[in-house]
FINU-504657 format. One record per atom (N, C-alpha, C, O, CB): residue number from 1; residue in one letter; atom name; x, y, z. Coordinates in nm, 2 decimals, padded with zeros to 4 digits. Glycine has a CB too. Layout:
<pts>
   pos   code   site     east    north       up
   NUM      A     CA        X        Y        Z
...
</pts>
This chain:
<pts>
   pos   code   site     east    north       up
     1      X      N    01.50   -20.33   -07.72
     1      X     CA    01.44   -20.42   -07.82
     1      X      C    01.54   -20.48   -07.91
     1      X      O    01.50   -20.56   -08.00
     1      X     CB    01.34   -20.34   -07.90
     2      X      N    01.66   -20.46   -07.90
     2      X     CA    01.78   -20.56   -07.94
     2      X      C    01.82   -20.48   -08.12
     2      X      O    01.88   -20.53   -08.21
     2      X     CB    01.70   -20.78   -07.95
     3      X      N    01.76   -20.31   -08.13
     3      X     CA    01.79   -20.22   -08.24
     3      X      C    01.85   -20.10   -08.22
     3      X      O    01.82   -20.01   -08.14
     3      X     CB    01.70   -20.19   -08.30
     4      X      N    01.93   -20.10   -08.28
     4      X     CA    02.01   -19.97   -08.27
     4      X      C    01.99   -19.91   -08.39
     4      X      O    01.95   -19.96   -08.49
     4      X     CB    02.15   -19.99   -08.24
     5      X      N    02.04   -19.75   -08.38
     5      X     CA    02.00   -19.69   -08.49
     5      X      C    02.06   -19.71   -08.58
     5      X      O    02.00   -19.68   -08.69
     5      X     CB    01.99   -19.58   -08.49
     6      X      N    02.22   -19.78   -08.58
     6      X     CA    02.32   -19.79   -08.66
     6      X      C    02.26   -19.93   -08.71
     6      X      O    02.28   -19.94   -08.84
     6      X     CB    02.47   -19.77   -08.60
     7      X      N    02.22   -20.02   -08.69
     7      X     CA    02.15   -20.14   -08.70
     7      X      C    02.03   -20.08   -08.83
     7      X      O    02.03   -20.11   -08.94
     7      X     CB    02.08   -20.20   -08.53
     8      X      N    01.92   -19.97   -08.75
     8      X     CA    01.85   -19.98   -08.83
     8      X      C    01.89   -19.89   -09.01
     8      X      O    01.84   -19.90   -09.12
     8      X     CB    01.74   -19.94   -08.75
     9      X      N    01.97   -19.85   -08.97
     9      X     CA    02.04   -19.80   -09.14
     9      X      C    02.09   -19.92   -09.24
     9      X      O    02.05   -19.94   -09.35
     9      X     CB    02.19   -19.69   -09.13
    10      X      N    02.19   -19.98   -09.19
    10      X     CA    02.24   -20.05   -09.25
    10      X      C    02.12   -20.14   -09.26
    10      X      O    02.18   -20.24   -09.29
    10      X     CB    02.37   -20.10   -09.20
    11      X      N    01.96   -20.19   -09.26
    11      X     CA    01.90   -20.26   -09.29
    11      X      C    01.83   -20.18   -09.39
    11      X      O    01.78   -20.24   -09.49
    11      X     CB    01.84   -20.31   -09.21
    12      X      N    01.81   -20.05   -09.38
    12      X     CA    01.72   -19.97   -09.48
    12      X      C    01.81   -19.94   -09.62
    12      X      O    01.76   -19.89   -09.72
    12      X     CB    01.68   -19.81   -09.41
    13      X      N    01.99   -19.99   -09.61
    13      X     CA    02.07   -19.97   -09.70
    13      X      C    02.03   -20.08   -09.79
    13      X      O    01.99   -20.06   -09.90
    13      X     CB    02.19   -19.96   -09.66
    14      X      N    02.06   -20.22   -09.71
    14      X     CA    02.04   -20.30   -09.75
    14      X      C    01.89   -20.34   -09.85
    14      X      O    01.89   -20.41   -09.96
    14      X     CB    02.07   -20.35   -09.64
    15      X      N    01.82   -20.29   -09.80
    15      X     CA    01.68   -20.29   -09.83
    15      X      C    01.70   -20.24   -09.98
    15      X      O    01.66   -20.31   -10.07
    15      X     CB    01.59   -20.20   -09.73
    16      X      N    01.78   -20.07   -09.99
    16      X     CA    01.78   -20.01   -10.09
    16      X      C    01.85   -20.09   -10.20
    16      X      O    01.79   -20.13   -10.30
    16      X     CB    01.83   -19.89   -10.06
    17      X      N    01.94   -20.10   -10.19
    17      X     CA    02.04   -20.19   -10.25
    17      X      C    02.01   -20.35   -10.33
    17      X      O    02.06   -20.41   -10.42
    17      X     CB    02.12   -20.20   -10.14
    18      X      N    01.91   -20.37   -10.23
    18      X     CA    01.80   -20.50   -10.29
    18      X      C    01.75   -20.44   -10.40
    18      X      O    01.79   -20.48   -10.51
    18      X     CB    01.66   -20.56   -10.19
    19      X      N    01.67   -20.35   -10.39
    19      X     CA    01.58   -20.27   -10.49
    19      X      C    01.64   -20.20   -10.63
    19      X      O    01.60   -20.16   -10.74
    19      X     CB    01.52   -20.16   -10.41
    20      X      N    01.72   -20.19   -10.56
    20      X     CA    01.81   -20.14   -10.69
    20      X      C    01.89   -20.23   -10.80
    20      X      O    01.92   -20.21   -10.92
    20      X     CB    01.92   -20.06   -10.62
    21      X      N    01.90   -20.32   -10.72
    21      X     CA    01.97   -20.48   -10.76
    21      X      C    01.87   -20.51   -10.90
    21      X      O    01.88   -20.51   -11.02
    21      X     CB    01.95   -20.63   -10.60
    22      X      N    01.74   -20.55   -10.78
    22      X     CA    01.61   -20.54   -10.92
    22      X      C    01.58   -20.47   -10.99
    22      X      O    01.51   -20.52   -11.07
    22      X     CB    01.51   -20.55   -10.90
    23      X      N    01.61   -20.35   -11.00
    23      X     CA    01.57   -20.29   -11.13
    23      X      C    01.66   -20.30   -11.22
    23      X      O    01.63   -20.30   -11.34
    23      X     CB    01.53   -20.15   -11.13
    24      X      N    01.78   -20.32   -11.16
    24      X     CA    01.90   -20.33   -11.28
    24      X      C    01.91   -20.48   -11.36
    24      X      O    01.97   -20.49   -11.46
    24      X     CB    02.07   -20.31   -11.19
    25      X      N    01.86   -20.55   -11.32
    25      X     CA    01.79   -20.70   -11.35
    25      X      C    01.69   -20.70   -11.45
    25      X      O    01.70   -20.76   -11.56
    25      X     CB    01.73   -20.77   -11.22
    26      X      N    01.58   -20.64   -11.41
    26      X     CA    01.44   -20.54   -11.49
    26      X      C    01.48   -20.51   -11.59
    26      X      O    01.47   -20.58   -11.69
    26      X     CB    01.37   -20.40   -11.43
    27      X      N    01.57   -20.37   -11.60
    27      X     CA    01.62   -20.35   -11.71
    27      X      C    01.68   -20.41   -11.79
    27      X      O    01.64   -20.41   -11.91
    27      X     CB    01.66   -20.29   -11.70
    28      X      N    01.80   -20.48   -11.74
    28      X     CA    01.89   -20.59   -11.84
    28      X      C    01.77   -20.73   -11.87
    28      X      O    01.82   -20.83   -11.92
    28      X     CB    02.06   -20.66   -11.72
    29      X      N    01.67   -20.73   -11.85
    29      X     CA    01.58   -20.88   -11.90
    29      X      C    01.52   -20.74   -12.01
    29      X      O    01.52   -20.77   -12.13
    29      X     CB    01.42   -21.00   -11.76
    30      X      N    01.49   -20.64   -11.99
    30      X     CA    01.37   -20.56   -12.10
    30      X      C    01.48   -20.51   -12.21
    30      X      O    01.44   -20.51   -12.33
    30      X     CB    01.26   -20.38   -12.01
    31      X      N    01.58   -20.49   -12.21
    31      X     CA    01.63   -20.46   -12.28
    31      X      C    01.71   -20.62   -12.39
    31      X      O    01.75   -20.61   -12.50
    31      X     CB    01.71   -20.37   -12.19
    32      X      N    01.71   -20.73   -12.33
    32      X     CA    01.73   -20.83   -12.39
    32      X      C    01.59   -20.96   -12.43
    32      X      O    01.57   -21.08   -12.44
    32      X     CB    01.83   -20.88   -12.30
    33      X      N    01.52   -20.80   -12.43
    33      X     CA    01.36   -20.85   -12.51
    33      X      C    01.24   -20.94   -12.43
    33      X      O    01.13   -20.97   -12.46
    33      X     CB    01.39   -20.97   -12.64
    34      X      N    01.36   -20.96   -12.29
    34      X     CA    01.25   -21.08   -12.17
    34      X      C    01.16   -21.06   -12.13
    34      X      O    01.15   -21.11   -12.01
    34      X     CB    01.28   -21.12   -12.06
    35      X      N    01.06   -21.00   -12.17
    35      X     CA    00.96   -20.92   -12.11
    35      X      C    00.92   -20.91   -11.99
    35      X      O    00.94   -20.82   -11.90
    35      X     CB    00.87   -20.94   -12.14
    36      X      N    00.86   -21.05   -11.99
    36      X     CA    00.81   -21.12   -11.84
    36      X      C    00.88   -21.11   -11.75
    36      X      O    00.85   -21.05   -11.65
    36      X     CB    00.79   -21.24   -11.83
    37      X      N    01.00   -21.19   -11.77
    37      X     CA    01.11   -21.20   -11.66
    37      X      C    01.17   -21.07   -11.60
    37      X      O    01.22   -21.07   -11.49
    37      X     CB    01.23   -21.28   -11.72
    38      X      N    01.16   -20.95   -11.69
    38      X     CA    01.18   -20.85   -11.65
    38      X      C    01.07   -20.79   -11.54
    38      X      O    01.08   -20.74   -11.43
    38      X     CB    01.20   -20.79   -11.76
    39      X      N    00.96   -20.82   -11.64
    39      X     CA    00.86   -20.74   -11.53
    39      X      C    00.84   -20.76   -11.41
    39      X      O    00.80   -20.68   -11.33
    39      X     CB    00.73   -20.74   -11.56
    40      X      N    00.89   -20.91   -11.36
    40      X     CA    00.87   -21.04   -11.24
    40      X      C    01.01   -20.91   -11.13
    40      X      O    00.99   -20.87   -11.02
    40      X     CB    00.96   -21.31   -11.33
    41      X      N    01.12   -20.90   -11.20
    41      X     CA    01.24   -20.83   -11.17
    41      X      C    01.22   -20.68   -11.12
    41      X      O    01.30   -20.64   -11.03
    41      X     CB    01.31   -20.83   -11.29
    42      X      N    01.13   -20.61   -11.17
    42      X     CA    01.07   -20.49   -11.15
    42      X      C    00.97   -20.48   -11.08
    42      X      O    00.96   -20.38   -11.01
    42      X     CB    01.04   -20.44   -11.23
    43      X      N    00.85   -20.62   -11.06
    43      X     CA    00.80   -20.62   -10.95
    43      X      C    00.88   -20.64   -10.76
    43      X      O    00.86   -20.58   -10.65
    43      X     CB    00.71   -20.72   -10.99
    44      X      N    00.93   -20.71   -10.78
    44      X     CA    01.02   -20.73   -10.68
    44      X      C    01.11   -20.62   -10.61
    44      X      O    01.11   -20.58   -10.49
    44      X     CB    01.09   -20.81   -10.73
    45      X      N    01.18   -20.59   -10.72
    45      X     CA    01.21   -20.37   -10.67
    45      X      C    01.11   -20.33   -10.58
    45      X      O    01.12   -20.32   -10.45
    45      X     CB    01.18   -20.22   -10.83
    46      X      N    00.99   -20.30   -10.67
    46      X     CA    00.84   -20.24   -10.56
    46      X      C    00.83   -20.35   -10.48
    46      X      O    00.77   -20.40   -10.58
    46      X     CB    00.67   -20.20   -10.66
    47      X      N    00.82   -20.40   -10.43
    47      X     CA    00.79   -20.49   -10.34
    47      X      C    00.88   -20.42   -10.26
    47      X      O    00.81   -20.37   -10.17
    47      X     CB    00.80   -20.63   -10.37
    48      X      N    01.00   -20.41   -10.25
    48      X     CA    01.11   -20.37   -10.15
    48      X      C    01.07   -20.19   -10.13
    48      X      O    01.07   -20.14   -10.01
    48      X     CB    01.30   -20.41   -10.24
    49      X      N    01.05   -20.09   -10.25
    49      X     CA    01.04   -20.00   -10.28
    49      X      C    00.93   -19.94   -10.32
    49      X      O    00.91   -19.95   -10.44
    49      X     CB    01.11   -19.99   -10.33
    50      X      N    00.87   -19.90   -10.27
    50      X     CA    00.68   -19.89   -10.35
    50      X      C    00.70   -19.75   -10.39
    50      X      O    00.65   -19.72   -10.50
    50      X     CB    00.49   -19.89   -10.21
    51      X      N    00.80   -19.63   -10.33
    51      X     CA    00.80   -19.52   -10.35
    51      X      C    00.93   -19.46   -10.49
    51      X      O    00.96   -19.34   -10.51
    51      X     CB    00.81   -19.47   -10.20
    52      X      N    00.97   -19.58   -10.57
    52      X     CA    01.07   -19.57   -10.62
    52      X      C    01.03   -19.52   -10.79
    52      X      O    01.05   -19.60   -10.88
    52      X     CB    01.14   -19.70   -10.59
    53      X      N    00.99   -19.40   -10.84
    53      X     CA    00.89   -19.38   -10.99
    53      X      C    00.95   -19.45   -11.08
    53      X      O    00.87   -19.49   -11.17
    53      X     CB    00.89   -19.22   -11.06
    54      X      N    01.07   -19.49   -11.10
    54      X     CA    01.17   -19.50   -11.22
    54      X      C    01.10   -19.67   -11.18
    54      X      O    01.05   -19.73   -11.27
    54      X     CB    01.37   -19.43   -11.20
    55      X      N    01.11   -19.71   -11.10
    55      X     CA    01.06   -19.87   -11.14
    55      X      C    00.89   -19.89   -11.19
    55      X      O    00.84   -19.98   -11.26
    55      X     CB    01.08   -19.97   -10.98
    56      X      N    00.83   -19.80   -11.14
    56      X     CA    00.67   -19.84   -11.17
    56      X      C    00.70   -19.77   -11.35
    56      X      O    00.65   -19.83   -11.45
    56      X     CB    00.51   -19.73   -11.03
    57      X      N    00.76   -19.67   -11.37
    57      X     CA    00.78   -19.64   -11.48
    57      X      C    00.83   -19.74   -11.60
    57      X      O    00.80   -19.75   -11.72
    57      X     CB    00.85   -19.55   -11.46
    58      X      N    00.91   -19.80   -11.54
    58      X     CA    01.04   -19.91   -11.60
    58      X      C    00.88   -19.99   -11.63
    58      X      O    00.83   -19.97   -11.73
    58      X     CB    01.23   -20.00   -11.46
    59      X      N    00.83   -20.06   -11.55
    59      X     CA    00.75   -20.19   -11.54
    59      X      C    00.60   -20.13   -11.64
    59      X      O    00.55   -20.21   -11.72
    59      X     CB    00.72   -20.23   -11.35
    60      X      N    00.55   -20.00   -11.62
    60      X     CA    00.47   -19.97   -11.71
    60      X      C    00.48   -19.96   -11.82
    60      X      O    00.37   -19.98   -11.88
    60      X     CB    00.43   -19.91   -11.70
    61      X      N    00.61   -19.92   -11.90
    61      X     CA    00.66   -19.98   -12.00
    61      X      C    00.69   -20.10   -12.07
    61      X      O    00.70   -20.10   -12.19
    61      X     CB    00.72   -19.96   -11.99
    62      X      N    00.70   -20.19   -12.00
    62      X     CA    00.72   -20.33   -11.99
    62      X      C    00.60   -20.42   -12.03
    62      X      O    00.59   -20.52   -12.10
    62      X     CB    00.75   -20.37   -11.85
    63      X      N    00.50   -20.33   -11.96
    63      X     CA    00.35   -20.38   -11.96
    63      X      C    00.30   -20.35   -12.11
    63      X      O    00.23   -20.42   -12.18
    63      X     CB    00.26   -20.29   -11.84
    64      X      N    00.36   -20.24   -12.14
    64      X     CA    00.29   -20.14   -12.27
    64      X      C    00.39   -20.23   -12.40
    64      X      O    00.34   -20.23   -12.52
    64      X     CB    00.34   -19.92   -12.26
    65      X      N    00.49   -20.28   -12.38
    65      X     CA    00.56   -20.37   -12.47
    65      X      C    00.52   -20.51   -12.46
    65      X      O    00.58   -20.59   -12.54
    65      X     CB    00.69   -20.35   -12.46
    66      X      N    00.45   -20.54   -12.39
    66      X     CA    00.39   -20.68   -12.37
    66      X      C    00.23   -20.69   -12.43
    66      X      O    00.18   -20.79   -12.47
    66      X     CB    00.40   -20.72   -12.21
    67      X      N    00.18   -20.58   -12.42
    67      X     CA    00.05   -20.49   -12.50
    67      X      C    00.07   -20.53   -12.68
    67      X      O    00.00   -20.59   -12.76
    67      X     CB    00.06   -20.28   -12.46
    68      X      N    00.23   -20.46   -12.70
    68      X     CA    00.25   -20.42   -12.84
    68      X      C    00.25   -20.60   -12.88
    68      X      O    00.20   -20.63   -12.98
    68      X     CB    00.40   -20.30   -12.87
    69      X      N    00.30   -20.66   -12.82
    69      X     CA    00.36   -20.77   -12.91
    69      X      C    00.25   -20.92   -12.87
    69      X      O    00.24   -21.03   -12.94
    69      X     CB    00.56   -20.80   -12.86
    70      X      N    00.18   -20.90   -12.77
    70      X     CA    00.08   -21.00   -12.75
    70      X      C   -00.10   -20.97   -12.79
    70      X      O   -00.19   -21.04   -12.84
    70      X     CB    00.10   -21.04   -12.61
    71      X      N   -00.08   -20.81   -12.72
    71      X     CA   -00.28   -20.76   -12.76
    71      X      C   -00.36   -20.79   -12.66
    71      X      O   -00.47   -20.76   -12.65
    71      X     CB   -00.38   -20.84   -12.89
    72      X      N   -00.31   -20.84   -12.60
    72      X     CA   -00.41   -20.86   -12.47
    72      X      C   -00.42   -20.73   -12.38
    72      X      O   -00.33   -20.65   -12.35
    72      X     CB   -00.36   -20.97   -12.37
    73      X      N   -00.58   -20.72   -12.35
    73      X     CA   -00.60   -20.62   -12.23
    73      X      C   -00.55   -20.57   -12.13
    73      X      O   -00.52   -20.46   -12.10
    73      X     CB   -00.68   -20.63   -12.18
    74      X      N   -00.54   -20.72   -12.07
    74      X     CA   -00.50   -20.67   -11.96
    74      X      C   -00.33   -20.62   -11.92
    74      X      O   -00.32   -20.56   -11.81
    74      X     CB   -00.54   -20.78   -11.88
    75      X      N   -00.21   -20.64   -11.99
    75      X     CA   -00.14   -20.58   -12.05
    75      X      C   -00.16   -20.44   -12.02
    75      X      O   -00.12   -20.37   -11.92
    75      X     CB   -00.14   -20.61   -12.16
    76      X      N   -00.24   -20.38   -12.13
    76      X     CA   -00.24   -20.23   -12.11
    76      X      C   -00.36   -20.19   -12.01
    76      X      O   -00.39   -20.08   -12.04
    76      X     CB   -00.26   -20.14   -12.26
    77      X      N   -00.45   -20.25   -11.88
    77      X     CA   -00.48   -20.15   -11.78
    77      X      C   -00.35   -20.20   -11.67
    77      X      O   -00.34   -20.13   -11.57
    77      X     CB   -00.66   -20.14   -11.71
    78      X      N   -00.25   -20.30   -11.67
    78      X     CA   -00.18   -20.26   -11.59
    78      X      C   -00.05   -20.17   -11.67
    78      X      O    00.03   -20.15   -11.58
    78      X     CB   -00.14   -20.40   -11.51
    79      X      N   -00.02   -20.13   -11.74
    79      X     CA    00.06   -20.05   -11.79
    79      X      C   -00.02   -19.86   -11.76
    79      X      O    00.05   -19.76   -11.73
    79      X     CB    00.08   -20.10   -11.95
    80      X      N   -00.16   -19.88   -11.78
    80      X     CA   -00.22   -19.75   -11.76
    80      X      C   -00.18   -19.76   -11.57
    80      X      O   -00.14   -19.66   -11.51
    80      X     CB   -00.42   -19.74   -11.81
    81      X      N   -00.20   -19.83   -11.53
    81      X     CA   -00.18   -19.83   -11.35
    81      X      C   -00.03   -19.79   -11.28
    81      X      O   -00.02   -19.75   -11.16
    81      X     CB   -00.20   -19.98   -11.30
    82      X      N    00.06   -19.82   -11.37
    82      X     CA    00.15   -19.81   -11.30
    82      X      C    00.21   -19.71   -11.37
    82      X      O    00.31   -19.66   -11.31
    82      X     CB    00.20   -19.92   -11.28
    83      X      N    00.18   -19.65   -11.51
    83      X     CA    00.20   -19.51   -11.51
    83      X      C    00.20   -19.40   -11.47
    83      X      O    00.27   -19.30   -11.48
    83      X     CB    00.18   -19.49   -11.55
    84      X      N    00.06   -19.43   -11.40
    84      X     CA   -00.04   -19.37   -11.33
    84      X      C    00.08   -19.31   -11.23
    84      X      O    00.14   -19.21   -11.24
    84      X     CB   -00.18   -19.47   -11.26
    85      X      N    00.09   -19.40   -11.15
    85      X     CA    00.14   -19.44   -11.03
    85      X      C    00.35   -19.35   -11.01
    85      X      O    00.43   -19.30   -10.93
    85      X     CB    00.12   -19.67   -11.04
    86      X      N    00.34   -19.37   -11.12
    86      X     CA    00.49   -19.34   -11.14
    86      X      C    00.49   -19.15   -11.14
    86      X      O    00.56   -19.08   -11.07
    86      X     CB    00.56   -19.43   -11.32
    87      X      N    00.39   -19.12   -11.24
    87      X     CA    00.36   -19.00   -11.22
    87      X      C    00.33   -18.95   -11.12
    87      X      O    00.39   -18.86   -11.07
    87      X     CB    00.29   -18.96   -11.28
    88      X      N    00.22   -19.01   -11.05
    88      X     CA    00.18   -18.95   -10.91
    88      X      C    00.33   -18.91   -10.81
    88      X      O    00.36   -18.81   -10.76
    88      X     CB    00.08   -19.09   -10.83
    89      X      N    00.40   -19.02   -10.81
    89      X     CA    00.52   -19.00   -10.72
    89      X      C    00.62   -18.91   -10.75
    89      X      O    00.68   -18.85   -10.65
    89      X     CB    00.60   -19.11   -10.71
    90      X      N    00.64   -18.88   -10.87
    90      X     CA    00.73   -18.79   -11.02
    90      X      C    00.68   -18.72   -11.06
    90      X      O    00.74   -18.71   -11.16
    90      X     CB    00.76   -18.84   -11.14
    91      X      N    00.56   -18.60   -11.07
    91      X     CA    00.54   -18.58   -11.20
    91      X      C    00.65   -18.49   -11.29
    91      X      O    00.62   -18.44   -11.39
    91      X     CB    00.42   -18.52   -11.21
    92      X      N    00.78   -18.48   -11.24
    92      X     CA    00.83   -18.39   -11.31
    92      X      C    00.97   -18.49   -11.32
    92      X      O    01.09   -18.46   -11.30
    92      X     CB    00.83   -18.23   -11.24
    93      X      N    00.95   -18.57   -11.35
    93      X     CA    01.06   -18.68   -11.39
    93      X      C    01.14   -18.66   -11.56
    93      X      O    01.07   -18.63   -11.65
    93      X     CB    00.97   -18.84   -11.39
    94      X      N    01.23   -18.67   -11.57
    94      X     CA    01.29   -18.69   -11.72
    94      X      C    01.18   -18.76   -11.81
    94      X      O    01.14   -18.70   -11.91
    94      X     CB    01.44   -18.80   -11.73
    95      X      N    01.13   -18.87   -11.76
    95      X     CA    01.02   -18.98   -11.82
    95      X      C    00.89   -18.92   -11.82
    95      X      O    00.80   -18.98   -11.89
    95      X     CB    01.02   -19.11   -11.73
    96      X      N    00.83   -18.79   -11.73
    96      X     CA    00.69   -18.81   -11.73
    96      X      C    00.61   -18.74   -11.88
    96      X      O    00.50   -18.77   -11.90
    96      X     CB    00.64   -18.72   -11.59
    97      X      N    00.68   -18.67   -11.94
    97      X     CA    00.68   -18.62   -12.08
    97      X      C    00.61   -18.71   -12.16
    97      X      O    00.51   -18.69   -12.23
    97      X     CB    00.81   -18.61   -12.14
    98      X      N    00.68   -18.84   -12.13
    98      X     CA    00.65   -18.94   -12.24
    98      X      C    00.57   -19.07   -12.17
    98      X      O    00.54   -19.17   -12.25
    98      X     CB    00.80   -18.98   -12.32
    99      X      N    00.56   -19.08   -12.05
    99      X     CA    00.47   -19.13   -11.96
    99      X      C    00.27   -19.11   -11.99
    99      X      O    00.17   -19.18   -12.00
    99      X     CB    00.52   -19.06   -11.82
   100      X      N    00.32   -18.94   -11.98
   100      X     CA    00.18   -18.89   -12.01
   100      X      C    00.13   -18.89   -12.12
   100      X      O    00.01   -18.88   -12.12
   100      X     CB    00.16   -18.79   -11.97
   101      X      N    00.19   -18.88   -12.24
   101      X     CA    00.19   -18.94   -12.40
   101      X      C    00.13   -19.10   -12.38
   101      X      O    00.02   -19.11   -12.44
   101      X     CB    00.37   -18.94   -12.49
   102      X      N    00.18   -19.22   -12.31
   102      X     CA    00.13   -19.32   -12.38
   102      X      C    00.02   -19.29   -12.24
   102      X      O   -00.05   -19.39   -12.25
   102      X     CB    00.22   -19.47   -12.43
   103      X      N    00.00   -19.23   -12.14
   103      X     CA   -00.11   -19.27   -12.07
   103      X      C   -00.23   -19.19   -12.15
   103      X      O   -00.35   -19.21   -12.11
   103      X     CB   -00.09   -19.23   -11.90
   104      X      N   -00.22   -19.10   -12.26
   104      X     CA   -00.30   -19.00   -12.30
   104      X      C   -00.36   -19.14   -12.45
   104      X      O   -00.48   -19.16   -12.48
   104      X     CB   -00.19   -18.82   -12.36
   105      X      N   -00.28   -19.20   -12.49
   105      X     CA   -00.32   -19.31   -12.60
   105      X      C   -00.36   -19.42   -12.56
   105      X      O   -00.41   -19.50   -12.63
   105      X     CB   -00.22   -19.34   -12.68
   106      X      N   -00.33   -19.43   -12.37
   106      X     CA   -00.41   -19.62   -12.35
   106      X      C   -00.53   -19.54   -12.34
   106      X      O   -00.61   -19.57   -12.43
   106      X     CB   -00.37   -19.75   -12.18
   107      X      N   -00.59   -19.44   -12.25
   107      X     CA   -00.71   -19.41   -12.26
   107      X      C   -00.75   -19.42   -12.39
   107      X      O   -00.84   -19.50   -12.40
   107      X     CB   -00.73   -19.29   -12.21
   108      X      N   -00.72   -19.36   -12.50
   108      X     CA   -00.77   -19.40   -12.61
   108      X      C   -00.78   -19.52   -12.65
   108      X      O   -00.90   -19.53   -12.69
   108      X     CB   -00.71   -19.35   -12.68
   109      X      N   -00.72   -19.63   -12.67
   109      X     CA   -00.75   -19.72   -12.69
   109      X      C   -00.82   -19.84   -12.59
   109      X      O   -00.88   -19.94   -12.61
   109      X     CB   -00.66   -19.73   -12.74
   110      X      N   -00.79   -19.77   -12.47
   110      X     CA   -00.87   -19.89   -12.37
   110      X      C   -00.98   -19.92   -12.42
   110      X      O   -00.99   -20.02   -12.48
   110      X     CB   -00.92   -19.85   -12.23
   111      X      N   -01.11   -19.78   -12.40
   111      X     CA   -01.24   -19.84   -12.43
   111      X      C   -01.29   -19.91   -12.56
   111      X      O   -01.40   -19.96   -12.58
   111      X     CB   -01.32   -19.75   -12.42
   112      X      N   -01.17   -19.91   -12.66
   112      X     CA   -01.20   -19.98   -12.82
   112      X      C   -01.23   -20.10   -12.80
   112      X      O   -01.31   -20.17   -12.86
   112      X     CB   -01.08   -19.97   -12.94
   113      X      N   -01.12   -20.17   -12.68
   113      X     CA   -01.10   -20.34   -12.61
   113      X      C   -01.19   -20.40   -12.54
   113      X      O   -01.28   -20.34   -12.48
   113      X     CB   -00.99   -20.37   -12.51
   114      X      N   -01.18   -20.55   -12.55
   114      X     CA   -01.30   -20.59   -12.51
   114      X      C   -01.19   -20.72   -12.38
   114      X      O   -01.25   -20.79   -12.31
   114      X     CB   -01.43   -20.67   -12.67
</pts>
């Protein structure tokens, strides 16, 4: 079928290496306040990486700082989602400590929103 096994690594490297590219992108826009552009950066990671916690984590954060400074809803149920999501894959991550702290306060405040 024109694949070899050494073929198919060096694409799954490559693959990784994409993903990783993007989060380091993610990070450097969230950390230089870009919200959006970050989150656009961190979606794209998952896109390459669906199984990667530290990006849905990175991006539910993102979400939850785009919550803090605009108020809009929908903001925080995609920040409750991909917390969600980060834990599921992690729960015993450096981050899930404090994952499960703001997933314990959007429940709280979800249902106050309209």
């Amino acid at each position: 079928h024109g694949f070899s096994k050494r073929n198919a690594g060096f694409k799954l490297n490559y693959a990784l290496q994409r993903a990783s590219a993007f989060f380091g992108l993610c990070y450097c826009e969230i950390q230089r306040e870009n919200i959006l552009r970050g989150s656009q950066w961190c979606e794209k990671a998952l896109a390459i990486d669906k199984h990667d916690p530290y990006s849905w984590n990175l991006l539910g954060t993102a979400y939850l700082d785009l919550f803090n400074r605009d108020n809009r809803r929908e903001y925080l149920v995609k920040a409750e989602t991909n917390l969600r999501k980060a834990l599921e894959l992690n729960p015993d991550a450096e981050f899930a400590h404090e994952a499960q702290t703001n997933l314990k306060q959007i429940r709280e405040i979800l249902p106050q929103l309209r």
